[in-house]
C-alpha positions in Angstrom: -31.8 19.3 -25.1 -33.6 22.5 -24.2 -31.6 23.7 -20.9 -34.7 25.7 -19.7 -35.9 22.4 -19.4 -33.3 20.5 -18.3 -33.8 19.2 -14.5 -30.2 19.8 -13.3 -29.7 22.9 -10.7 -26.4 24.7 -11.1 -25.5 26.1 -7.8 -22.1 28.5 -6.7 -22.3 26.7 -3.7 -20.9 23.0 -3.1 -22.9 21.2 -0.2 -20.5 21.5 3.2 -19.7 17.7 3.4 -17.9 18.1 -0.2 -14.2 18.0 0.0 -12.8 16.8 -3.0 -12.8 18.5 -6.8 -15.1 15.7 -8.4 -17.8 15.8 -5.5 -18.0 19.5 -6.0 -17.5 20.3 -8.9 -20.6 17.3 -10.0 -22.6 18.7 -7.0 -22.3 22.3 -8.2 -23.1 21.6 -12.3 -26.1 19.8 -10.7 -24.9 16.1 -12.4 -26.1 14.8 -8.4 -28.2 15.1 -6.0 -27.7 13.7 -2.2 -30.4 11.3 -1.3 -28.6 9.6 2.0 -25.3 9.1 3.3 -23.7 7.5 0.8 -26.8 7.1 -2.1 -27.2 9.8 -4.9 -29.4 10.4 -7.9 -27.5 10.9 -11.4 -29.6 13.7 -13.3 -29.7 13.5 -17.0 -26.4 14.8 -17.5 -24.8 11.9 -15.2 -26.9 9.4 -16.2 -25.7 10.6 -20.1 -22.3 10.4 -18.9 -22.7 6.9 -17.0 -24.9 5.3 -20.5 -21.7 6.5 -22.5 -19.3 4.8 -20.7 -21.4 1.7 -20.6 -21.5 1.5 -24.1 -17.9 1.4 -24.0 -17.7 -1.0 -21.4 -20.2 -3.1 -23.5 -17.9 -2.8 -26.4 -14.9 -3.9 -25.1 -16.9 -6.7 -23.1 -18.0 -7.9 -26.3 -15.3 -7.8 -28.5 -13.6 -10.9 -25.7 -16.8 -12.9 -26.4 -18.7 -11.7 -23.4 -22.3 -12.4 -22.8 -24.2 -10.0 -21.4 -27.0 -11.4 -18.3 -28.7 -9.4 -15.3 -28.2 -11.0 -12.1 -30.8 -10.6 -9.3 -30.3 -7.9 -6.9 -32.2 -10.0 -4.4 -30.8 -13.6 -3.6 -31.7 -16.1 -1.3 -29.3 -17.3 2.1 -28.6 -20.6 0.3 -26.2 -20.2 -2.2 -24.0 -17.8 -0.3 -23.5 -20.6 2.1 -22.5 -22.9 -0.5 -19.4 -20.2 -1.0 -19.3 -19.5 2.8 -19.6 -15.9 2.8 -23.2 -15.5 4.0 -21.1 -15.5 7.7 -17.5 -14.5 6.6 -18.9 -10.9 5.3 -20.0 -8.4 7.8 -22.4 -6.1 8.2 -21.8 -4.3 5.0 -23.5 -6.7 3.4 -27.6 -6.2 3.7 -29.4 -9.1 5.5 -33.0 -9.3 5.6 -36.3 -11.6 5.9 -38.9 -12.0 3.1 -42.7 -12.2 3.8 -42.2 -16.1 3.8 -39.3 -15.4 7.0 -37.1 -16.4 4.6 -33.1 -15.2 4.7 -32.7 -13.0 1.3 -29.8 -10.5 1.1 -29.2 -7.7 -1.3 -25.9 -8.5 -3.7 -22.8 -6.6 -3.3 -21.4 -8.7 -5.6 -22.2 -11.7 -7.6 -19.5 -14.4 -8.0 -21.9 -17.0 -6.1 -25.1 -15.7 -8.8 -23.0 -16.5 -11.7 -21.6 -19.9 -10.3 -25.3 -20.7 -9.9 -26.1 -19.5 -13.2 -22.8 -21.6 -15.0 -23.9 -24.7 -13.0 -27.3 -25.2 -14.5 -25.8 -24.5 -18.2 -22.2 -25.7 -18.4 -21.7 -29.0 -18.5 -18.4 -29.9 -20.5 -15.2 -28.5 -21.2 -16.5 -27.7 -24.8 -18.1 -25.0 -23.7 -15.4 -24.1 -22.3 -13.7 -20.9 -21.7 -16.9 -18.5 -21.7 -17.5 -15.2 -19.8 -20.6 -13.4 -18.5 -20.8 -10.0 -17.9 -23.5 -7.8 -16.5 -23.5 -4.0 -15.4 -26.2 -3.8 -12.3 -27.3 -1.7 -9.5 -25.7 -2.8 -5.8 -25.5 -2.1 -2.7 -23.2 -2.1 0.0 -23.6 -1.0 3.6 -20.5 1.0 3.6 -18.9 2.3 7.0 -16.6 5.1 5.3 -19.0 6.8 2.7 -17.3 9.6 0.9 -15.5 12.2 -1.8 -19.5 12.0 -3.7 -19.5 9.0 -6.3 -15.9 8.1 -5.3 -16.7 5.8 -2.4 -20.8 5.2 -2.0 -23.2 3.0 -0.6 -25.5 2.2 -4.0 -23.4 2.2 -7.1 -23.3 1.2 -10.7 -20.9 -1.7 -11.7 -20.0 -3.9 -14.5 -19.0 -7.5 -13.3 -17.7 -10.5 -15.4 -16.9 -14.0 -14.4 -15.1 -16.2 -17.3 -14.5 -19.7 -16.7 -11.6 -22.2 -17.8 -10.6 -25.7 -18.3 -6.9 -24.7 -17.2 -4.9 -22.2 -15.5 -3.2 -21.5 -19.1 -6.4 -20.7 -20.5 -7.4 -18.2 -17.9 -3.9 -16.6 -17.2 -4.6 -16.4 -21.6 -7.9 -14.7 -21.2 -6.6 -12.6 -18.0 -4.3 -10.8 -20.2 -6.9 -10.1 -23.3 -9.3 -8.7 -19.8 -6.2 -6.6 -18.7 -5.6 -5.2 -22.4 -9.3 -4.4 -22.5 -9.4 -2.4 -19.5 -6.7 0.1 -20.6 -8.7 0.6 -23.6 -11.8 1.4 -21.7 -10.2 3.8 -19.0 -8.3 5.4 -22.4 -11.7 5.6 -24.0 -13.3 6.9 -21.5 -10.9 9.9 -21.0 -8.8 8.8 -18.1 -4.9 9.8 -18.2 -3.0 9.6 -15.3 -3.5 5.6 -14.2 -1.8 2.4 -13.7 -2.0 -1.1 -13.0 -0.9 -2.1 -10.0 -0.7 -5.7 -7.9 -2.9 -6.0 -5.3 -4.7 -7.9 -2.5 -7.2 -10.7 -3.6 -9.2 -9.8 -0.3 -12.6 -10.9 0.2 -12.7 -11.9 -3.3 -10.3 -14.9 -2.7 -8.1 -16.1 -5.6 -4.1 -16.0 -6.3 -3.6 -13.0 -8.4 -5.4 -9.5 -8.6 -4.5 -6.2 -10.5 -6.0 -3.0 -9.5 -6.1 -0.1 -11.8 -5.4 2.8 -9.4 -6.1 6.8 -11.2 -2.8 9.0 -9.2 -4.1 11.6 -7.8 -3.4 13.4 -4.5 -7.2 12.8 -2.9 -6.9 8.8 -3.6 -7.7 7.1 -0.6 -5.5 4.3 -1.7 -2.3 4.3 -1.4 0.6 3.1 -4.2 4.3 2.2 -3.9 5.7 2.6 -7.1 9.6 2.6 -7.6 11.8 5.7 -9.1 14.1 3.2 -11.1 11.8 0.4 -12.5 8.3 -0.3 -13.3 7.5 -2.2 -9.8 3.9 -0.9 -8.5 1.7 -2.3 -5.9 -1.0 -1.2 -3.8 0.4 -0.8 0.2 -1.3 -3.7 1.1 1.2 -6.6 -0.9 4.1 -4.1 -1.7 7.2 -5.2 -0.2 10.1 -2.7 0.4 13.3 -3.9 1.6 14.7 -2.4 4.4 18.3 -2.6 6.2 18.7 -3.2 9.3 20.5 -1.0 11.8 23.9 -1.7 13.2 24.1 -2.3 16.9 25.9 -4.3 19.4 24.9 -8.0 21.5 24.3 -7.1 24.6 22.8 -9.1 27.7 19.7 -8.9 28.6 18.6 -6.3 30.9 15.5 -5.4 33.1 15.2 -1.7 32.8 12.7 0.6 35.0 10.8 2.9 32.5 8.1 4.2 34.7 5.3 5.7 32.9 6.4 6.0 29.5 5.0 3.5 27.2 4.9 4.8 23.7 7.8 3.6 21.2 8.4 8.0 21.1 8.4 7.9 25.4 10.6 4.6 25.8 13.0 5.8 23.2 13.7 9.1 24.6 14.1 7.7 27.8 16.2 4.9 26.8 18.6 7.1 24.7 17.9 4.4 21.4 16.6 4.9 18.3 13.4 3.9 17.7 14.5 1.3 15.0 16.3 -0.7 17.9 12.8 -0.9 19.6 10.0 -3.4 19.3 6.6 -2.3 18.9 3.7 -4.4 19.4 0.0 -4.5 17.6 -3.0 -5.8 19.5 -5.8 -7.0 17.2 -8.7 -9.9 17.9 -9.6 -12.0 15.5 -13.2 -10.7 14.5 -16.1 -12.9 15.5 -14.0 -14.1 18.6 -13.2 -11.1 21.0 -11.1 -14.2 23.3 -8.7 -15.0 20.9 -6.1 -12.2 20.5 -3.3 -11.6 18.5 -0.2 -9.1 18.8 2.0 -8.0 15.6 5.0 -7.5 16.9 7.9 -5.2 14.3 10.5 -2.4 14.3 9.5 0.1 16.5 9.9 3.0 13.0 7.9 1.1 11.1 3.9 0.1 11.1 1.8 -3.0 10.9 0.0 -3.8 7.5 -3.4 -4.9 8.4 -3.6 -6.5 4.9 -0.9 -8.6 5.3 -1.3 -9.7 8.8 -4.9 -11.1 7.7 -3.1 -13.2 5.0 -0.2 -14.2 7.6 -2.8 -15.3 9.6 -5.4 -16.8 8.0 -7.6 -15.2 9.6 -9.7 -12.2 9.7 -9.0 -9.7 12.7 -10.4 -6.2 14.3 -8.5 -3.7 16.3 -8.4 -4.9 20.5 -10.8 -3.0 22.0 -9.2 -3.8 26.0 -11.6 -6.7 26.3 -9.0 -9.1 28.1 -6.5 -6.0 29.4 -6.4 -8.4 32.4 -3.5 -11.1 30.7 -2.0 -8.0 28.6 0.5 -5.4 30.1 -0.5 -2.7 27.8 2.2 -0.2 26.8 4.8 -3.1 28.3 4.0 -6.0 26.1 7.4 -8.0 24.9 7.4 -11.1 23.2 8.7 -13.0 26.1 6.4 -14.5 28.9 3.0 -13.8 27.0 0.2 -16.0 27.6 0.1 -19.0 25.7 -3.3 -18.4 24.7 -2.2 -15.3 22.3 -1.6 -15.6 18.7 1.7 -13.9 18.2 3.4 -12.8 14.2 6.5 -11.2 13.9 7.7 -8.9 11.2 11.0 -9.8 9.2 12.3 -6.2 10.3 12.9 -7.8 13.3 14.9 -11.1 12.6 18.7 -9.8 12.4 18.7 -7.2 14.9 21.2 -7.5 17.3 20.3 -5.8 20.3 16.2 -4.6 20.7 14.3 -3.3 23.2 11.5 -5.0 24.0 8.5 -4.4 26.7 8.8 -6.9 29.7 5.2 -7.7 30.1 5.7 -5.8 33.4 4.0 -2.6 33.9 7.1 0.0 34.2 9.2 -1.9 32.8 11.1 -2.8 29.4 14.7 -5.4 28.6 17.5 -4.1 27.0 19.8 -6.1 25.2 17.0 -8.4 23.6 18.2 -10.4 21.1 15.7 -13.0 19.1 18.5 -15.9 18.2 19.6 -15.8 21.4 16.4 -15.0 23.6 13.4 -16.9 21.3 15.9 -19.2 18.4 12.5 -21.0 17.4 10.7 -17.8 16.0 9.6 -17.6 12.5 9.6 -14.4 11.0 7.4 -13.0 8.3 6.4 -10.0 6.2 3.8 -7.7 8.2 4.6 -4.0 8.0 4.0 -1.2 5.8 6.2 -0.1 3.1 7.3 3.2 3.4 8.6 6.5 1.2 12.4 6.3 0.6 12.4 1.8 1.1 14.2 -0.1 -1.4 12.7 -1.6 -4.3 12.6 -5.6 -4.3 13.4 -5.6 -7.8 16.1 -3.3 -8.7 17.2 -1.4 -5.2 16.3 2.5 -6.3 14.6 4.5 -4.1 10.6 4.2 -3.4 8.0 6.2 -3.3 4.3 6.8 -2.1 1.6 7.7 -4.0 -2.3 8.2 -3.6 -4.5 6.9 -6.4 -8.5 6.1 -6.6 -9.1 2.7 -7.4 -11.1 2.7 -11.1 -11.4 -1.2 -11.5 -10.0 -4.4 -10.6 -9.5 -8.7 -12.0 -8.7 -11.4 -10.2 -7.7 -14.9 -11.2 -10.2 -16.4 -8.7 -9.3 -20.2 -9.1 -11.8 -22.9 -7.9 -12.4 -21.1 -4.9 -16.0 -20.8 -5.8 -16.7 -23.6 -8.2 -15.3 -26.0 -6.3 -17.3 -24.4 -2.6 -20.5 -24.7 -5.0 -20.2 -28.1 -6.1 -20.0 -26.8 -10.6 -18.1 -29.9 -12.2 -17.5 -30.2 -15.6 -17.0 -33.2 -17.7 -13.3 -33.1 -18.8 -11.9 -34.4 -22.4 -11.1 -37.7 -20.5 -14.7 -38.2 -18.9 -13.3 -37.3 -15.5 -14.9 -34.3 -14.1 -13.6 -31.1 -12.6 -14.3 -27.7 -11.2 -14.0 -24.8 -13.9 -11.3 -22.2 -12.9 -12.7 -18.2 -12.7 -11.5 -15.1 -13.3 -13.6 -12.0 -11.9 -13.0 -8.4 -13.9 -15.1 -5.4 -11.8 -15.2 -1.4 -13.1 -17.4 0.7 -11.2 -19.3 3.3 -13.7 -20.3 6.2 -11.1 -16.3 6.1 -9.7 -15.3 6.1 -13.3 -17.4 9.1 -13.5 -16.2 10.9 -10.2 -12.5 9.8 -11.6 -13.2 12.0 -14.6 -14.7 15.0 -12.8 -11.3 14.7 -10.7 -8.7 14.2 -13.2 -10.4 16.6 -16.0 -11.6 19.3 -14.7 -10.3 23.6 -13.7 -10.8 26.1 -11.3 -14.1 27.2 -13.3 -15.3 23.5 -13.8 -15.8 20.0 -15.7 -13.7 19.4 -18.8 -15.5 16.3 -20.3 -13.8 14.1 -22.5 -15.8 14.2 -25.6 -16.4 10.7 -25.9 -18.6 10.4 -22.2 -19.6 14.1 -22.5 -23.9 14.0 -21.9 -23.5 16.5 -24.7 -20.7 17.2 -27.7 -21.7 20.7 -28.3 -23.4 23.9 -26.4 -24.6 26.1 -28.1 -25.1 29.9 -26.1 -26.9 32.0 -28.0 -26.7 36.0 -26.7 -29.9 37.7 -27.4 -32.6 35.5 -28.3 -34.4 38.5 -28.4 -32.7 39.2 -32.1 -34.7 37.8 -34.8 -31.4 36.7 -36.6 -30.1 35.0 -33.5 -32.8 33.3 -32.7 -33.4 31.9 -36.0 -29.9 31.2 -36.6 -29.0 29.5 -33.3 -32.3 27.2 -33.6 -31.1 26.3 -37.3 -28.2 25.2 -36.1 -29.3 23.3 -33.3 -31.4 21.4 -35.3 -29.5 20.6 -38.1 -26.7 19.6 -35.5 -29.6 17.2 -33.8 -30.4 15.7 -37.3 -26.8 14.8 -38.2 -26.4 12.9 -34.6 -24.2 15.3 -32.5 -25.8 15.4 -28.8 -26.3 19.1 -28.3 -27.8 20.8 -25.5 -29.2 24.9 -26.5 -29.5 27.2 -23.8 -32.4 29.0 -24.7 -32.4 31.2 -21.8 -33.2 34.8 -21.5 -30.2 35.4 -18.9 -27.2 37.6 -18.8 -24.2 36.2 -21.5 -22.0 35.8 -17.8 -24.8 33.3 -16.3 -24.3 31.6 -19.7 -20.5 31.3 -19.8 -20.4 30.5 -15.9 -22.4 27.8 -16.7 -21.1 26.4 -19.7 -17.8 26.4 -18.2 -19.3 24.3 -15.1 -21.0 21.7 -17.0 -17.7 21.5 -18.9 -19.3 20.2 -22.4 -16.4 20.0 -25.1 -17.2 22.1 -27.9 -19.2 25.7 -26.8 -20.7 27.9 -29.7 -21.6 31.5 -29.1 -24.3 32.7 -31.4 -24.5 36.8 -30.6 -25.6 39.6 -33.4 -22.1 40.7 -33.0 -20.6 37.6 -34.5 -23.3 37.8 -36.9 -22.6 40.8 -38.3 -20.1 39.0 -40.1 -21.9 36.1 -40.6 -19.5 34.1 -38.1 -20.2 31.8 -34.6 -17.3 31.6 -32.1 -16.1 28.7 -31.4 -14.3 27.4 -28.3 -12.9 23.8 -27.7 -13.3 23.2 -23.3 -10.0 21.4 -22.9 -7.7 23.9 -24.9 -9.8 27.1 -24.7 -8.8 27.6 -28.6 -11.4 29.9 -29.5 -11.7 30.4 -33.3 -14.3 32.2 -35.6 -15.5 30.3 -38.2 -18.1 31.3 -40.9 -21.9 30.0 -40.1 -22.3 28.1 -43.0 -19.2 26.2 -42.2 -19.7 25.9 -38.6 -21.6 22.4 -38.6 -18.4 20.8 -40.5 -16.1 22.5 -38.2 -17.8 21.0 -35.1 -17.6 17.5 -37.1 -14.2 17.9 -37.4 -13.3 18.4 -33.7 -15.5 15.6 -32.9 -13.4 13.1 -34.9 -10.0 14.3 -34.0 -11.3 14.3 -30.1 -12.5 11.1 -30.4 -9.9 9.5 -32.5 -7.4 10.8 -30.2 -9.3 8.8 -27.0 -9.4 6.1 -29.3 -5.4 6.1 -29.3 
């Protein structure tokens, strides 16, 4: 590839609303271009980068007996109704009417596409497990749009749905998925990431894994323990915390005037705020009446995650709707309106001696204690697990970490098959619904992980194996006969042998040329100048390392071979 002709504007400026390394760094190298909040187009170089790691993808996919299939963007009401999400997903999903007033919507995913797919094909266990994968275009009306390809509206993604006779067979095939993806993210260049347990979500199922890259501008956030391998994502990590001492009291109606926060009551009140109750108010979503409060420690915070999955329910932060039956700032457990949905956290359950609002505007109890005060409450796991908690595992000390999230599986279950009506015939003639597994990697994050992770202060370090181009070759004064010839020679016979090379064959200042070299962050640079070949030499320099080396022209093609392989060997593992 000719750079003079190369549609991809390098710029010194990054647009204002990038934050992050990746979105910069891929803005500025010109690898994307802002269409709308949230939806970019990949120029050559990204759409290089994204092909590469589909081929990888595609590899990996294939070698666990994957087929691949293209599900529709567009698909009718009907089947999501069958699965019950057409109503349980919000307005992140795109709704819209057809020329015939028909209900279509555009797919953010496609569990209920490939049940529909499996259901007019499978029809006994003999065929029996089998996967289908695709890698499609989606969309999803996302609230939070952000950090460039990292979090985006239209993306890239490959999906696959296996199905099973028996649990065995998928937790089996599960862990050959699992395996898979830590060849791909290896493959692809990727370093610093992890599995980690996770939250089945909207997705439903038993069990999920997320594979989380660390880094500090991850928007998700990771427990991981100092002492042992346990890892989960904040929204199913459990920390174990103790309980602080303090003494039964009675139970006491205290004035506290104006101050309502846990910080305000607790200064008042001369206790810490562990020794306080704090509640939550949330509604559950689609029904503004019903309201629920999350009561726990008054140091700690509610986990929206697992409150959802306490309840059963799906829920949305209180907006004062119904302020009239709440005491805000005052609310206690005792004396609330039937009416509310009430969950307490486990913090709670052994405390002596809390104190608790009385429901009462200006006022608070003292001395509340639950298996004295309220002996029939259950208690359960709602709050957030936090830096310095005890591991559930082995007891050392945890920790918080941010990571990006790079892809995800889930052991779906029947949750679909069996919502969709897909039997099979079993060995013994009696018929059953297939069990799923669901195995999602999103290419354009994968991309924006790699910008993030690889990448200096001058620009993109791409891992040779995604790199749009292996080599780039910078000649310095085309103008010279010998250069010119010489740099062309080698840029074909480069092309001929099957090394992606991109030539600038600009007539710009060496600087412009090394400025943007170094931004496009290509993995093998060669400098062609009648200085080097005065000597009959090219210089060159390996991105990651910055090894620079002179090597005779003549030899230069095997040289470049030979970093090839040990690069790509080495991402190979």
């Amino acid at each position: 590839m000719l750079l003079s002709k190369l549609v991809c504007e390098r710029t010194k400026e990054a647009p204002q609303d990038a934050k992050i390394k990746s979105h910069i760094l891929l803005s500025r190298a010109g690898f994307i271009k802002q269409v709308a909040n949230g939806i970019y187009t990949m120029t050559m170089p990204c759409q290089k980068m994204s092909q590469k790691i589909q081929a990888i993808i595609r590899q990996e996919m294939d070698a666990l007996d994957g087929q691949e299939v293209l599900f529709p963007v567009v698909m009718p009401r009907e089947i999501w109704e069958k699965s019950g999400r057409y109503n349980s997903i919000g307005s992140e999903m795109v709704r819209f009417k057809d020329r015939a007033d028909r209900d279509m919507l555009l797919g953010m995913t496609h569990e209920e596409a490939a049940v529909h797919l499996a259901n007019h094909i499978v029809s006994s266990y003999n065929q029996l497990p089998m996967m289908i994968y695709q890698l499609q275009t989606k969309f999803r009306d996302e609230a939070r749009s952000r950090g460039g390809l990292i979090r985006v509206r239209e993306f890239t993604m490959k999906d696959a749905y296996s199905f099973h006779s028996t649990k065995e067979d998928l937790e089996q095939y599960y862990q050959r998925v699992f395996d898979a993806y830590y060849r791909i993210f290896k493959r692809i260049g990727l370093k610093n990431f992890i599995d980690i347990k996770s939250d089945t979500g909207m997705m439903g199922g038993s069990v999920a894994h997320e594979f989380m890259l660390l880094t500090e501008v991850g928007e998700d956030s990771i427990v991981l323990c100092n002492n042992c391998d346990y890892r989960a994502n904040m929204e199913v990590a459990d920390g174990v915390i103790d309980t602080p001492a303090s003494e039964i009291k009675p139970l006491e109606l205290v004035f506290t005037g104006e101050d309502k926060t846990i910080e305000e009551v607790s200064t008042r009140l001369q206790v810490p705020q562990d020794l306080t109750c704090k509640a939550v108010v949330f509604a559950v979503k689609g029904s503004a009446d019903e309201i629920v409060i999350a009561f726990t420690r008054g140091d700690l915070e509610v986990n929206e995650a697992k409150l959802k999955k306490a309840l059963r329910k799906d829920i949305v932060p209180y907006d004062g709707g119904a302020s009239e039956v709440l005491a805000c700032g005052n609310i206690g457990p005792m004396g609330l309106d039937k009416s509310i949905i009430t969950v307490f956290d486990k913090s709670l359950e052994n405390i002596n001696s809390l104190v608790i609002g009385a429901n009462k505007a200006e006022y608070h109890y003292t001395g509340f204690n639950f298996k004295r005060d309220m002996p029939s409450v259950e208690f359960c796991d709602v709050s957030k697990t936090r830096d310095g908690d005890r591991c559930p595992i082995c007891g050392g000390k945890l920790r918080v970490e941010n990571g990006i999230e790079i892809g995800n599986i889930f052991q779906l279950g029947t949750k679909y098959t069996k919502s969709m009506d897909m039997t099979v015939h079993g060995a013994d003639g009696v018929e059953f619904n297939p069990i799923m597994g669901c195995y999602g990697i999103g290419v354009g994050r994968a991309i924006a992980s790699i910008a993030q992770e690889s990448s200096d202060d001058k620009g993109l370090i791409l891992p040779m194996s995604v790199a749009p181009w292996q080599v780039h070759i910078c000649p310095l004064r085309l103008d010279d006969e010998n250069v010119n010839g010489k740099a062309n020679e080698l840029y074909n016979n480069l092309v001929k042998q099957g090394v992606d090379v991109l030539f600038d064959d600009r007539s710009v200042a060496a600087g412009v040329k090394f400025n943007d070299a170094d931004l496009m962050g290509m993995p093998i640079r060669v400098v062609i100048s009648p200085k080097s070949l005065a000597t009959d030499e090219v210089e060159i320099t390996v991105r990651a390392t910055k090894e620079c080396k002179k090597v005779a022209y003549a030899k230069a093609i095997d040289e470049i071979k030979a970093i090839i392989k040990e690069q790509m060997e080495q991402l190979r593992g």
